[in-house]
C-alpha positions as CSV (number, residue, x, y, z in Angstrom):
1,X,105.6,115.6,122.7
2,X,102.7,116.4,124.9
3,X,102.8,116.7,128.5
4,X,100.5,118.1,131.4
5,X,100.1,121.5,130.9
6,X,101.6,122.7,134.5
7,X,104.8,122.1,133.1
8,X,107.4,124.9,131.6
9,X,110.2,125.0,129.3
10,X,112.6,124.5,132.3
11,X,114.6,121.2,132.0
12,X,114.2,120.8,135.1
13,X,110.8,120.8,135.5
14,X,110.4,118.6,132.4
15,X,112.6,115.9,134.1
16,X,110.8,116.1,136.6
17,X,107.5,115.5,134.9
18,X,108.6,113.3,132.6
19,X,110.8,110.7,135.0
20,X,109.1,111.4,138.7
21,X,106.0,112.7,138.9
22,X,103.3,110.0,139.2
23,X,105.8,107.0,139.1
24,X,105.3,104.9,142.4
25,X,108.0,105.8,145.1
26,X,108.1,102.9,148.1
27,X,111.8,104.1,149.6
28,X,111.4,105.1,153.0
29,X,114.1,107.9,152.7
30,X,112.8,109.5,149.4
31,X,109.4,109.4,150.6
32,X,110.1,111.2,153.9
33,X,112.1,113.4,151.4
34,X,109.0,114.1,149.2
35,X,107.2,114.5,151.9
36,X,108.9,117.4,153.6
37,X,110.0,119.2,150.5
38,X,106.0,119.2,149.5
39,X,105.5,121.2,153.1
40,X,108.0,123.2,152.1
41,X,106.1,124.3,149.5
42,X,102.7,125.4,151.4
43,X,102.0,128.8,150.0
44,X,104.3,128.3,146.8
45,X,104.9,126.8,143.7
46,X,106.1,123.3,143.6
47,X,108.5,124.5,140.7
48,X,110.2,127.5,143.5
49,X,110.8,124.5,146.0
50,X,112.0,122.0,142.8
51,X,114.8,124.8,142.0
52,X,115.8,124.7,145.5
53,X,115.7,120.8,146.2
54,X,119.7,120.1,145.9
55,X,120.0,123.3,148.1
56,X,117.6,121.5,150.7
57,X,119.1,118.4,150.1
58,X,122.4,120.0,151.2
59,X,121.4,121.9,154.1
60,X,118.8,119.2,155.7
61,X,121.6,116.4,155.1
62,X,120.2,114.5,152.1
63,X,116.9,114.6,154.8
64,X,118.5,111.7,156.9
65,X,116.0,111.6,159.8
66,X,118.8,109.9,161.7
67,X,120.9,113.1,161.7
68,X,117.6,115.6,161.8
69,X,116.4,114.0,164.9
70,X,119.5,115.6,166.5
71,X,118.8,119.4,165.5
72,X,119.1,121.8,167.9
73,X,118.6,125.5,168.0
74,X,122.1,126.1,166.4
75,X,121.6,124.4,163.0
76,X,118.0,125.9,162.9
77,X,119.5,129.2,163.2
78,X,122.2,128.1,160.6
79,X,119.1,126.9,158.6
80,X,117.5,130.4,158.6
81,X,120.6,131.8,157.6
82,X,120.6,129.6,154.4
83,X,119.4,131.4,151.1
84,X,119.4,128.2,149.3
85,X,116.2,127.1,150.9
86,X,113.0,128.5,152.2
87,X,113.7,130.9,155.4
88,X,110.2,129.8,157.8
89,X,111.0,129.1,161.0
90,X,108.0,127.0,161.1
91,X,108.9,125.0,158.8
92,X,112.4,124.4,159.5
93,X,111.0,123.3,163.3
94,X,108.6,121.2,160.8
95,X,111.6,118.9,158.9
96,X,112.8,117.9,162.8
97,X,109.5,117.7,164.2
98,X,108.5,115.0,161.2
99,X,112.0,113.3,161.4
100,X,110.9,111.8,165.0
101,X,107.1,111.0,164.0
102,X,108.6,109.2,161.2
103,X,110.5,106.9,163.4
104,X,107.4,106.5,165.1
105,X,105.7,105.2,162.2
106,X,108.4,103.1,161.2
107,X,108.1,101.8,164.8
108,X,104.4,100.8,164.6
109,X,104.1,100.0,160.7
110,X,108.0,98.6,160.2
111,X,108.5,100.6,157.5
112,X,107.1,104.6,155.9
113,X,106.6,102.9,152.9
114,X,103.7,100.7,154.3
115,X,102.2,103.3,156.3
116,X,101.9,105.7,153.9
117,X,100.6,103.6,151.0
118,X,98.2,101.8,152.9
119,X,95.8,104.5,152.5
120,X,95.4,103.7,148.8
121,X,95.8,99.7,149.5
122,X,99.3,99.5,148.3
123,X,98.9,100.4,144.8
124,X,98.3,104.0,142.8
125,X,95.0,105.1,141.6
126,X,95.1,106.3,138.3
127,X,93.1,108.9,137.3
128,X,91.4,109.7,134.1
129,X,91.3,113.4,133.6
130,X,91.2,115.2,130.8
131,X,91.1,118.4,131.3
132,X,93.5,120.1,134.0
133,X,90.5,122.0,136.6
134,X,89.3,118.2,136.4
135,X,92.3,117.5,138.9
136,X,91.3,118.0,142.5
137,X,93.5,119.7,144.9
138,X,92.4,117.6,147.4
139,X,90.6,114.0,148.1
140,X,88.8,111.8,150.9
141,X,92.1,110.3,150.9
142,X,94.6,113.1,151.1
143,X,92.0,114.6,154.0
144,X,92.0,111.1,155.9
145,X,96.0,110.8,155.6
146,X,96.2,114.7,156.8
147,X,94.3,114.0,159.6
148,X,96.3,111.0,160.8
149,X,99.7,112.3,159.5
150,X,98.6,115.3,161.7
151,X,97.8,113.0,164.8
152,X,101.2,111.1,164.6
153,X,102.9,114.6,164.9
154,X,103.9,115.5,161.2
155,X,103.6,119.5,160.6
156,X,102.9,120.9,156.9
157,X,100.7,117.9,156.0
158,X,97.3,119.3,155.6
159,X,95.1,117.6,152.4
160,X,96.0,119.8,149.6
161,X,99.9,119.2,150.2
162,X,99.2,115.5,151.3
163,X,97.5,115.3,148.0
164,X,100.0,117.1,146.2
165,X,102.3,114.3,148.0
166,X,100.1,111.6,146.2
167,X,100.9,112.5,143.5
168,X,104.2,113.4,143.7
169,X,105.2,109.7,144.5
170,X,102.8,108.0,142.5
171,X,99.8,107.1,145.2
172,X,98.1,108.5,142.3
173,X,98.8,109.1,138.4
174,X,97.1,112.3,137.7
175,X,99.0,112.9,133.9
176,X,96.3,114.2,131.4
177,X,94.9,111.5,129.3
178,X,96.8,113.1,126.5
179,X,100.0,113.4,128.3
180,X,102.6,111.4,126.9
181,X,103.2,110.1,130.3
182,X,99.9,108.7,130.7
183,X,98.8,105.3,131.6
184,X,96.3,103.1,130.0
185,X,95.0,100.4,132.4
């Protein structure tokens, strides 16, 4: 069975390929999720922060904003204490600091979900690539959601993680055209 040649021989990360990556995500909570655990992952490898996710999962409370908004300076010091997840102090401060932009947005827009996928009109793009240095690491549309994610307050959301976001939860479909998982429109 082919897949997209970023994946290895890990279970895991074939799961992961094979059931997540690319298919359309529009739950507020796994979004936010996605969304923190990708900024997490600023200067690594998705597959590092994937082997964690249960551990973060654990320590962030399944990333319920309601309970993140309430974080003080003893659970972040708890949090850097924890060798189940990534140690930065930065972006620990970053998990609480998107919890309460997220309720902003949900304020405004009535929901993540809408916000966030109405920079791609509600609906994924999918790609056509063939070859993997086709793939960008970054788009008009990962910059302009940065930039805006940025203005609202969100930390770790610059546009090669906001991209790598996209595709995460299926904004776009960036499996190889000779991936199994691929998608003929």
């Amino acid at each position: 069975m082919k897949r997209c040649n970023w994946v290895n021989s890990d279970p895991l990360y074939i799961y992961y390929h094979d059931h997540e990556w690319g298919v359309p995500v529009y739950d507020d909570h796994k979004l936010f999720e996605m969304l923190n655990l990708e900024g997490a992952q600023a200067g690594l490898s998705w597959y590092t922060i994937l082997k964690k996710r249960e551990n973060y999962r654990e320590a962030f409370d399944a990333f319920d904003p309601h309970k993140i908004i309430h974080y003080d300076d003893q659970k972040v010091a708890e949090l850097l204490q924890n060798e189940g997840i990534i140690r930065n102090k930065r972006k620990i401060q970053a998990v609480i600091d998107n919890a309460h932009a997220y309720f902003r947005i949900r304020e405004e827009f009535g929901s993540f979900s809408l916000y966030i996928w109405h920079f791609v009109e509600g609906k994924p793009i999918i790609n056509h690539f063939n070859y993997p240095e086709d793939v960008p690491s970054s788009t008009e549309i990962s910059s302009q959601m940065s930039k805006d994610l940025k203005r609202r307050g969100f930390k770790f959301v610059g546009p090669t993680i906001c991209y790598a976001y996209m595709q995460a939860v299926g904004m776009v479909n960036d499996h190889l055209t000779d991936c199994f998982c691929y998608l003929n429109d």
